[in-house]
Legacy VTK file of the C-alpha trace (Angstrom):
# vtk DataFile Version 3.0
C-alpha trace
ASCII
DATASET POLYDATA
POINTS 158 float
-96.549 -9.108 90.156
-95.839 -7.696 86.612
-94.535 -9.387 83.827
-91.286 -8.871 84.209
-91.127 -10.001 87.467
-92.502 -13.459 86.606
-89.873 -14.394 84.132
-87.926 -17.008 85.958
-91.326 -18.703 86.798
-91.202 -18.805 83.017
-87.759 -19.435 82.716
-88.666 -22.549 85.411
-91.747 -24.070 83.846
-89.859 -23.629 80.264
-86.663 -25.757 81.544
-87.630 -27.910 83.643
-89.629 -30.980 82.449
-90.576 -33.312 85.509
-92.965 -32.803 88.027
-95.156 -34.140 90.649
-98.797 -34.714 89.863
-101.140 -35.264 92.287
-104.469 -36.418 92.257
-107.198 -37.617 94.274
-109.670 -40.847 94.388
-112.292 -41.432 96.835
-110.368 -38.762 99.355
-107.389 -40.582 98.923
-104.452 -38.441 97.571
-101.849 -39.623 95.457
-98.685 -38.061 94.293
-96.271 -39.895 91.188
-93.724 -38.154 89.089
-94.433 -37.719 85.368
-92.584 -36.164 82.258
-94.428 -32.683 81.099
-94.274 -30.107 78.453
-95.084 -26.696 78.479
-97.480 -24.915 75.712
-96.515 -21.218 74.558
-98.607 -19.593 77.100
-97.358 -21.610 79.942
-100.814 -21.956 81.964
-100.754 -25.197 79.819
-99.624 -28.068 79.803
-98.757 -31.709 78.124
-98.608 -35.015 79.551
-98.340 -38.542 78.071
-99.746 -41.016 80.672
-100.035 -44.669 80.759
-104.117 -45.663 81.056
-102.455 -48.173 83.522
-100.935 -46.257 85.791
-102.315 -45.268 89.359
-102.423 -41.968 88.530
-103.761 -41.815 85.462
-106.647 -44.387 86.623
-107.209 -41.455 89.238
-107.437 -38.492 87.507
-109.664 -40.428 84.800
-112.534 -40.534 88.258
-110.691 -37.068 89.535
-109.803 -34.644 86.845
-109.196 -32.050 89.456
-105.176 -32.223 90.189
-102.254 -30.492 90.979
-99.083 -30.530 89.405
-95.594 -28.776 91.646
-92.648 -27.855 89.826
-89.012 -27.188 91.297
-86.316 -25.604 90.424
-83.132 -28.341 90.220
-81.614 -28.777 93.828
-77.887 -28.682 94.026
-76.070 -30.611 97.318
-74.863 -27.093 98.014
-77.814 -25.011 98.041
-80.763 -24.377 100.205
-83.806 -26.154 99.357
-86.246 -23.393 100.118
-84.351 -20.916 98.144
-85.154 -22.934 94.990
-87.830 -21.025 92.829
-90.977 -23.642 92.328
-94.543 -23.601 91.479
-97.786 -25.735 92.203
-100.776 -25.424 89.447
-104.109 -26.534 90.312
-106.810 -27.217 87.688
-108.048 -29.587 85.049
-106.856 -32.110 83.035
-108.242 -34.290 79.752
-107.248 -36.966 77.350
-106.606 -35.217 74.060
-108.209 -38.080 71.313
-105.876 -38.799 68.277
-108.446 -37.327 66.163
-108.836 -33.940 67.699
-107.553 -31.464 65.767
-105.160 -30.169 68.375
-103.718 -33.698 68.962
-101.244 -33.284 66.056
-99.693 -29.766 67.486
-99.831 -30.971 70.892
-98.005 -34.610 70.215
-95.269 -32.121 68.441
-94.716 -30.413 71.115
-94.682 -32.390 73.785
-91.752 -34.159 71.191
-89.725 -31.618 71.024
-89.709 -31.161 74.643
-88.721 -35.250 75.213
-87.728 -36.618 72.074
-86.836 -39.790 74.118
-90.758 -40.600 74.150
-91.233 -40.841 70.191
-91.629 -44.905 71.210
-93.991 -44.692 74.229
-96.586 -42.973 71.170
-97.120 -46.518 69.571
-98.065 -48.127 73.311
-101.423 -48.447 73.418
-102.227 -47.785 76.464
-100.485 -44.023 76.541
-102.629 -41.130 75.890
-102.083 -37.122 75.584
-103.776 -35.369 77.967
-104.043 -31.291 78.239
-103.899 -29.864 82.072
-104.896 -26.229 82.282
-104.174 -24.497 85.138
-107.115 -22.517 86.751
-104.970 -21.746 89.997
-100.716 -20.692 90.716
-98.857 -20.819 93.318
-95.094 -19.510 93.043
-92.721 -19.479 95.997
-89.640 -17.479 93.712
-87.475 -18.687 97.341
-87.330 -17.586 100.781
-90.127 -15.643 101.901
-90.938 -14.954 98.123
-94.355 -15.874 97.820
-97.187 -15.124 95.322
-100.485 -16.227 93.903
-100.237 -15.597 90.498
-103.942 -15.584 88.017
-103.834 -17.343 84.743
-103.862 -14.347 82.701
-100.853 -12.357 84.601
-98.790 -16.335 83.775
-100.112 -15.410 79.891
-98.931 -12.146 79.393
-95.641 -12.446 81.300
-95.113 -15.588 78.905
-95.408 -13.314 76.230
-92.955 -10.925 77.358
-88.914 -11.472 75.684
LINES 1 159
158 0 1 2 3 4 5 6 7 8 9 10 11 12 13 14 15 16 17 18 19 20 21 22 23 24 25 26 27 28 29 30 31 32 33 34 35 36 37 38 39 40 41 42 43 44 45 46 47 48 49 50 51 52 53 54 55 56 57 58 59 60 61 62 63 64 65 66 67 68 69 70 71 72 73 74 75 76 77 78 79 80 81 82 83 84 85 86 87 88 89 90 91 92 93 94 95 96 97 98 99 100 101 102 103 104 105 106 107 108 109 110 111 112 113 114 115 116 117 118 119 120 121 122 123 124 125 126 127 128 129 130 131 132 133 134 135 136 137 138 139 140 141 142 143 144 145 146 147 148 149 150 151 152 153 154 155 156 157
């Protein structure tokens, strides 16, 4: 696929902000829903997780998950024509004194001001998930393995 062709996986990673994670612990899988933000380049991105959450507690043993985006379903339309996308790859706590905490911690902000608060629990961290593998089914039939790098440059395109 060229650039141009991947925009409303852009478009769809850009707008939407909830998602499934899934993770894994002693080959048992686990799935939760969690709040995201995307980075620039799209292949990344930003999650604030409670330490005491299942899933956090997993991918803390597991860093190897997957996280499956979806395009908004309306009562009226086909669920398999919706546009989605399932990342695979790695994910890891971002410390408060790593330099990219600051710029990350904005971002993920402006993406859900609503979780300003959740920053002065204790027991949330940032953690970075970068994608190593893509799936995106743009609907019916529409289906595509898409590399890091082709997500990149098609993020880059207006």
């Amino acid at each position: 696929m060229n650039p141009t062709e991947l925009q409303p996986l852009c478009t769809l990673l850009r707008q939407q902000r909830w998602a499934a994670l899934a993770t894994l612990r002693n080959g048992e899988p686990y799935c939760s829903m969690v709040a995201y933000a995307a980075t620039d380049e799209l292949t990344t991105l930003i999650l604030h997780l409670s330490t005491l959450a299942p899933h956090t507690q997993r991918l803390l043993k597991t860093p190897q998950i997957s996280i499956a985006v979806s395009e908004t379903a309306e009562p009226s339309k086909d669920p398999q024509t919706l546009a989605r996308v399932t990342l695979n790859g790695l994910i890891q706590a971002v410390e408060k004194d790593h330099p990219d905490y600051l710029p990350l911690k904005k971002r993920y902000l402006a993406q859900l001001p609503d979780a300003e608060m959740l920053f002065s629990f204790a027991d949330f961290k940032l953690y970075r998930f970068v994608a190593d593998k893509i799936r995106y089914i743009g609907g019916f039939a529409n289906a595509h393995s898409i590399k890091p790098q082709q997500l990149i440059e098609a993020a880059g395109q207006p």
